[in-house]
Structure formats: structure tokens, C-alpha cells
N, C-alpha and C positions, 0 to 999 in steps of 0.2 A: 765537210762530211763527218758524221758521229759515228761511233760504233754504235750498231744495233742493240750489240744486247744492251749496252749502257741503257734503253728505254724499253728492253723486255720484248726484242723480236732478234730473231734466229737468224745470222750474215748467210748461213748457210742454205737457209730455205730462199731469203731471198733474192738468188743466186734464181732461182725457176720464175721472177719476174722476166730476166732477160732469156733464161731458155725460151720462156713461152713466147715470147715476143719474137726471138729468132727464127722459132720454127714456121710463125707466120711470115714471117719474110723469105726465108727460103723457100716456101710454097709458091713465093709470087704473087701472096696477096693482098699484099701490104710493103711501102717503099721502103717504111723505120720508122724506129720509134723514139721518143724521148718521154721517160718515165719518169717518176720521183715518187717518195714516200716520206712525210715527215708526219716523227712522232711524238706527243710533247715539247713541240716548239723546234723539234731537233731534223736536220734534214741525214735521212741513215740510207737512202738510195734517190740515187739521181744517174742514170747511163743513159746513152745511144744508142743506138745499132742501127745496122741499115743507115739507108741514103735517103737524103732531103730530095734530091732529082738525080732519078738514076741515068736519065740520057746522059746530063753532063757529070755524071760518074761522083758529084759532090755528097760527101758523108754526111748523116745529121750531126747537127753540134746543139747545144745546152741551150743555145740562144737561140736557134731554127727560129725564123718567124712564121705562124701558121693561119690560115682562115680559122676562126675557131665559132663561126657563123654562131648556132643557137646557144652556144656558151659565153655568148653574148649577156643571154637574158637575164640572167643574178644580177651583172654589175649594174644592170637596167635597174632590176628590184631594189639593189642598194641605193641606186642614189634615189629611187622611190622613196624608200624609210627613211632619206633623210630629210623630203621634205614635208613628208609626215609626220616625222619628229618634233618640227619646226611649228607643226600648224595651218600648212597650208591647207590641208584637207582631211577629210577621212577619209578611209576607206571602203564605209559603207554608204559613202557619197555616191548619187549618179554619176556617171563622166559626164550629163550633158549638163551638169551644173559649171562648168568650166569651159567644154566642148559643146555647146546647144545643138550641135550639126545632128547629134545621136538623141535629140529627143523624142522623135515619133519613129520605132524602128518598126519595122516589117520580121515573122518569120517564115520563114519556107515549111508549109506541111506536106509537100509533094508535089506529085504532078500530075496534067492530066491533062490526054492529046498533046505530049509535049512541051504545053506553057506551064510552068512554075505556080503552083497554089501558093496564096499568102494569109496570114490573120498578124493582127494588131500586135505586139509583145505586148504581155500584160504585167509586168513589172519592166523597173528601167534598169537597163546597166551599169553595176557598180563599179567602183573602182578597185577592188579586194576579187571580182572575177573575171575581169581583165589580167590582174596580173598571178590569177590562176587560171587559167583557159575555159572557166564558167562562163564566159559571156556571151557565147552564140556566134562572136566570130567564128571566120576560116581562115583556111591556105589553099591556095591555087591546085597545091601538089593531093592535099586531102577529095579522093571518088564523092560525088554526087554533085545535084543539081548546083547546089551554091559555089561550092569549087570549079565548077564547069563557069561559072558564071565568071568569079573571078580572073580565071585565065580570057573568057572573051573580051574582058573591060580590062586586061592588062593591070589587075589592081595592087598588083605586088610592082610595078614600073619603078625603077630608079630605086628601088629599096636591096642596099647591096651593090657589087660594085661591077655593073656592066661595062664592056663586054667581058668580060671573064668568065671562059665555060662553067655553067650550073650555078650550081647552091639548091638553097632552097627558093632561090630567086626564079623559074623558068623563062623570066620573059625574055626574050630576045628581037631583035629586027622589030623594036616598037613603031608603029603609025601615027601614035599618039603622042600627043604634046606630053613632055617630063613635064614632072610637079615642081615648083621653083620651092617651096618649103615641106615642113611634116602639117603644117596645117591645111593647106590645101589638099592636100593626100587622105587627111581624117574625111574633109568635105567630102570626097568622092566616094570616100569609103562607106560612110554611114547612110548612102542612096542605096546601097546592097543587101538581101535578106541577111538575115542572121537561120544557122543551119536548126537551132532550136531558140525556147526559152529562157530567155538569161539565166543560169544559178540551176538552172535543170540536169543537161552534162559535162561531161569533161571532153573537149573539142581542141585539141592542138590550132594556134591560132596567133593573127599579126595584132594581139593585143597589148605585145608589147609594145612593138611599135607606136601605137594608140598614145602608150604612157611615156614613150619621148616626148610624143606632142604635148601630154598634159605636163611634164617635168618642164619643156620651156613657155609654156602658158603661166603657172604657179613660179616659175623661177624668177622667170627674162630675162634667160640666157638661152640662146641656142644651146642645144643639147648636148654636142659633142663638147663644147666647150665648159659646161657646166658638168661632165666626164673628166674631164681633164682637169680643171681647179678643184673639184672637190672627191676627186677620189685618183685618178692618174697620177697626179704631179706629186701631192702628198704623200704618195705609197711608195713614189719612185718605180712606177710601172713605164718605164720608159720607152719600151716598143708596144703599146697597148694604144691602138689608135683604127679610125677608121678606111687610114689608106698606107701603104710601105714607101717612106720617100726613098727617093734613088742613092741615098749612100748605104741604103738597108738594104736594098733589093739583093745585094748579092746572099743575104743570109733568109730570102724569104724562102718557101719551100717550095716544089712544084705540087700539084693537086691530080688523084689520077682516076679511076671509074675502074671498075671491077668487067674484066672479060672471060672469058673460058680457062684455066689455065693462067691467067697472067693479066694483068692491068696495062689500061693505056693512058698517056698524059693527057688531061682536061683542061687545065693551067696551069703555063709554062709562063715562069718568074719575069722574062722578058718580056713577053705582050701581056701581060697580066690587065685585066682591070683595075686591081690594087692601086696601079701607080698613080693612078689619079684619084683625087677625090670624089665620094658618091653622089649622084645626084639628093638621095635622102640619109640622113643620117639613122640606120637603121636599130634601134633598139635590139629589136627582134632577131637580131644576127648580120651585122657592119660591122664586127669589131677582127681585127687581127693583136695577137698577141704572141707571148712564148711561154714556157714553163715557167719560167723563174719568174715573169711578171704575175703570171696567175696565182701563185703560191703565195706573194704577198696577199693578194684579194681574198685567198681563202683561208689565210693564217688571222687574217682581222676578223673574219667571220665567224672563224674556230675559237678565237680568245675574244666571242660574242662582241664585238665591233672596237675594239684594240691592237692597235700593231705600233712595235717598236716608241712605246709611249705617246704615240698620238689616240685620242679616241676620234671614231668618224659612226659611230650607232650606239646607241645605247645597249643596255645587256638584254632588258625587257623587249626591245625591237627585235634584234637578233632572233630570239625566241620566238618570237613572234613570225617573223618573216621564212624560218625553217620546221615550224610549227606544220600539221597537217590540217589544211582548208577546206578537205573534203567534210560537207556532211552527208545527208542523202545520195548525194551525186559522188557515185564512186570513180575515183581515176583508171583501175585497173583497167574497165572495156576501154575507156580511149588510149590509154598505152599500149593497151594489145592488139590495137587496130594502126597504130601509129610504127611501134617497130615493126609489124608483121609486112604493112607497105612498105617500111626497109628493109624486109628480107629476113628477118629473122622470125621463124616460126612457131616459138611458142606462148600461151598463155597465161600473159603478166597478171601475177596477184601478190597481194603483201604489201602493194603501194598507194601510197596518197602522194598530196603534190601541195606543195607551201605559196609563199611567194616566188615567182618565176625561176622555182626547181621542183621536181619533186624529193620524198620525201618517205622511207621504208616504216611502214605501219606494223609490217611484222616479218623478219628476217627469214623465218623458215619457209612461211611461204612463198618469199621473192627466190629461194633457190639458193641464195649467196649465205653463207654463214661470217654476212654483218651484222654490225650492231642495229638495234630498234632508233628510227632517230636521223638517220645518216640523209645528208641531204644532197643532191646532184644533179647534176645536169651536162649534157654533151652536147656536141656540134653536128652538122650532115656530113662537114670531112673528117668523120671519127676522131673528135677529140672528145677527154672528159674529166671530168674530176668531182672528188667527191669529200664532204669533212664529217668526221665522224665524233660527234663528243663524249660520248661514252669510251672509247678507248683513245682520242685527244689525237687523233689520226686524219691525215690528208695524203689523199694519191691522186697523180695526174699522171693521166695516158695523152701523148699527142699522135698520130699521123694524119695524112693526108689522102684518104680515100671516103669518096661523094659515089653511094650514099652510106652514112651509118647505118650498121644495123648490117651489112652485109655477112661481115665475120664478127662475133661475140669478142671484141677487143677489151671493152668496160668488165664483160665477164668474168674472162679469162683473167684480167688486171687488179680487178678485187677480190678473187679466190685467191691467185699468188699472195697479195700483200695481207689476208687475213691470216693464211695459213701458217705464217710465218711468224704471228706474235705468238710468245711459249710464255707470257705473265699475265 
């Protein structure tokens, strides 16, 4: 740990990181937290508070292992740019130039007497709106006819790590045969409307997912594995995987759901689905990790794809991949339809959305007095973090309550760590 001021932020102020974090836990609304702030390369806050599982009374620690479900998505994005990088494709490629399954899709204009109206899409889906939620996918959990449809067709099955209560997974007590890969699952997938016209809006969506399958199509590696040699192993992210083997389990955390007054456990460390491996290797949110691993992820990302003298992105990619992907198609309505279904009530504006995070367009209007630029993304069991380059800054909030959005944690998390730089 650095002294703060050494990088031009107040020990003093932030000292109300962990107030604010305590007072959500003594509310009972939140189990603990494990915070960090580094700045200029320097890490100048890193605490705990609160308990990883409060049944068995165990405190968080530094290492806590967490679901960190949609905060998945970046590291999805990054190994995206690297084989981007490489040549494998563009980005303003079709997917079904790779995936044929998605070449003739269907969208949903509505309904009437009940059955689902369809017409032809009239452009194909890209690979650049995929891994910005332009592509007309959904999620099960997303109101209307196409989400409704998803949940009957079980189309999220095996993505994430069943049985383990929630996610943004819902499927449970499946009838339906598992999918034995990610390509069989795209198959199934791409028989289903899409909610609009590709590149039209911004639709929260298992598009990443999508781009595991493309990542081991263009690689020829399985996915997680192709996580693990080119970005895990070399970063030394060494709890960042898609399942908690049993000499880690004692450090994974419990998962709890918000009730009146108090939370209750959702998943408990010992029957966890964790412990086994996924049926799919989920892009879109399979991944468990911990602070300290994510910091490295986001310290390469922050010193635009460099850490500890290995390069894994070039500078131009980086930029590129935290860049804002909105044109016409504004992200705000679909972010403010997306936390507001997690609970948080009000009207997101100031934002765009990059590759698989988004991305503040304009700081006053998002509410938070961050910089213009700042790129991020969270989990459904409230974790988040975010890198900011213009002040050369990274913060990560982790707990464990399903679903985000319930209490303003990311909020609350980046008003503390801004308030407190005095240079």
C-alpha cells in the first residue's frame, strides 16, 4: 500500500470509502465489502469490512473469491481484441460469416392474438454489435415477448454454473437435454427472434456469450482455455476461472438476495454450483474471481494493454475497445430500463457503451463527478470496477448480493474515491 497523497488523493477522505460501505452493512444490506483504489499504478486503498458468509460468521479477506457474473464481459472483450489484433476477423464482419447458424434471422415486431409477429432482419449481425448489445439479441430475465420466449426454450441452460441459486442464469429444474458445447447453444440460439434490428438499439444481451463461440471457432481452443493461456496465466490472475476447486472453496463467498430489512443466503459456499465445472463456458458471466486478480486485468487495460512488462493489446485497440460504439442508437434508454429492472429507479443519461462495458459520454449528466471516458462494468452479485484515464485511476467494489442495482454500491463507490482526489 502507497500513501495517497504521494498520487494526489486525501488518506483522509478516503477513510468514507469504508464508512459508506459499513453503513451498508450494518443496515443489513449488504454481507461486506472488499474495496481498492489504485492510482498511477499505485494501490493507496485496498480494506474489508463485513463478512464473506455471515451464517458461518467468516470475515471477508483480500482474496474473498466472488461470482462476478457480468463482469465477466471485458475479459470476454479482451481476448475479443486479441484476436482481432491478430487478424482473424473484423468487427464489421457478420457473425454468420464464421457462425452460418445466424444467417437468415427473424425480428419480433409484436404481437397479435398472442402469436409473436415476425419480418426478415434487414441487415446481418455484426460482430462490433454483439459485443456492444446492438445486435437484437436478449436475456431471459429482459420483459417482453422475446425474453418470454427465451425462458420457454430454456435458452440460457447450462450457461453459468447450475444448481447454484440465481444469476442472471434463471433456469432451473431443466427438461431439456444440456448443450454438450458453445456451438451447439449459438445453433439453438439463432432459431429465436431477435427483440429489434441489428445496430437499431441498445438491448442487454447473451452476445457475449455468442463471441466465446466465435473466440473458439477463429482460435481452436476452447474458450476457457484460450482465457487462461492468453490472459489468466500470464497476468497471474490465479483465482479467475469458471469454477472454485475445493482447496479454494473455503475462501469463496456466500451469495445472498435482498429481503425487507435484511438478506437471506442464495448460495451457500458448500453446495455451491461453483464447485463443479459449467455445463457452457459462459462469456457473458461464468467467470469467478477476486480483487486482486481483477486489478491486474484492469491495470493492463488502464496502461492501454501493458502490465508488469508483458504487452497482451495494443494501445490503438485499447482505445478502441473503451471507446464509445454508440452512434444513433443511444445506450442511455437501455441502461435505464436495465438497472431500473434491478431496482434502482433512476434515469440513466451521460452514457455510451464500448466494447463489452460501457463507457461515460458525459460525467455531469451520469450524476457522478467522473472523468469523461471512464470505462465499466459490474456483475448481478454487485461487483464492479471501473478504469479511468484521465485521472490514471481504478476502483473495484466487490459483494455478494443478486440482484445489482438493488442499493447504489458502484454509486456510492465512485463518489467516495472521486471525492477524495485533492490534485
Amino acid at each position: 500500500m502507497h500513501k495517497a497523497e504521494d498520487v494526489g488523493v486525501s488518506t483522509e477522505r478516503l477513510n468514507r470509502i469504508g464508512e459508506t460501505m459499513r453503513k451498508l452493512i450494518d443496515e443489513k444490506k449488504i454481507p461486506g465489502t472488499v474495496t481498492l483504489v489504485a492510482r498511477k499504478g499505485k494501490i493507496i486503498h485496498f480494506e474489508t469490512n463485513g463478512m464473506r458468509d455471515v451464517e458461518k460468521n467468516l470475515p471477508m479477506e483480500k482474496d474473498t473469491i466472488f461470482r462476478i457474473y457480468s463482469q465477466s464481459k471485458p475479459i470476454t472483450g479482451a481476448a475479443l481484441m486479441m484476436l482481432f489484433e491478430e487478424g482473424k476477423f473484423l468487427m464489421t464482419d457478420p457473425i454468420s460469416k464464421y457462425l452460418p447458424e445466424f444467417s437468415d434471422m427473424q425480428v419480433c415486431i409484436g404481437e397479435e392474438n398472442g402469436k409473436m409477429k415476425t419480418e426478415a432482419a434487414t441487415s446481418p449481425i455484426t460482430i462490433q454489435q454483439l459485443a456492444s448489445h446492438t445486435s437484437g439479441l436478449s436475456y431471459s430475465f429482459i420483459p417482453g415477448p422475446v425474453g418470454a420466449m427465451y425462458i420457454a426454450e430454456e435458452t440460457e441452460r447450462g450457461l453459468g454454473n447450475v444448481p447454484s441459486a440465481g444469476g442472471e442464469f434463471f433456469t432451473s429444474g431443466t427438461n431439456k437435454v444440456p448443450f454438450n458445447n458453445l456451438r451447439e447453444w449459438t445453433k439453438e440460439l439463432a432459431e429465436l427472434p431477435l427483440v429489434a434490428q441489428p445496430g437499431t438499439i441498445w438491448n442487454y444481451s447473451v452476445g457475449m456469450d455468442v463471441l466465446g463461440a466465435l473466440i473458439e471457432e477463429v482460435s481452436g481452443m476452447i474458450f476457457g482455455e484460450f482465457l487462461k493461456e492468453r490472459i489468466f496465466s500470464p497476468l497471474g490472475m490465479d483465482d479467475t476461472g469458471f469454477m472454485v476447486p475445493e482447496d479454494k472453496l473455503n475462501r469463496f463467498s456466500a451469495n445472498y438476495a435482498p429481503i425487507p430489512e435484511n438478506m437471506m443466503l442464495m448460495d451457500d459456499p458448500e453446495n455451491s454450483g461453483y464447485r463443479t465445472p459449467p455445463q457452457l463456458e459462459s462469456g457473458g458471466g461464468g467467470l469467478v474471481s477476486t480483487v486482486g486478480d481483477y486489478l491486474k486485468f484492469a491495470q493492463m487495460l488502464l496502461n492501454k494493454g501493458e502490465y508488469e512488462g508483458n504487452r497482451y493489446l495494443g494501445k490503438k485497440t485499447v482505445e478502441y475497445m473503451t471507446a464509445n460504439h454508440m452512434g444513433s442508437e443511444s445506450a442511455d434508454e437501455g441502461l435505464t430500463n436495465l438497472f431500473n429492472m434491478l431496482g434502482s429507479g433512476y434515469k440513466v443519461r451521460g452514457m455510451g457503451f464500448g466494447i463489452t462495458g460501457s463507457v461515460v459520454v458525459n460525467p455531469a449528466l451520469s450524476g457522478l463527478p467522473v472523468s469523461e471516458g471512464v470505462y465499466s462494468w459490474g456483475g448481478a452479485a454487485s461487483t464492479h470496477f471501473w478504469i479511468d484515464n484521465k485521472e490514471d485511476l481504478i476502483g473495484i467494489v466487490h459483494t455478494q448480493l443478486l440482484p445489482d442495482g438493488t442499493y447504489p454500491i458502484r454509486e456510492l463507490m465512485q463518489l467516495a474515491t472521486y471525492q477524495a482526489i485533492i490534485d
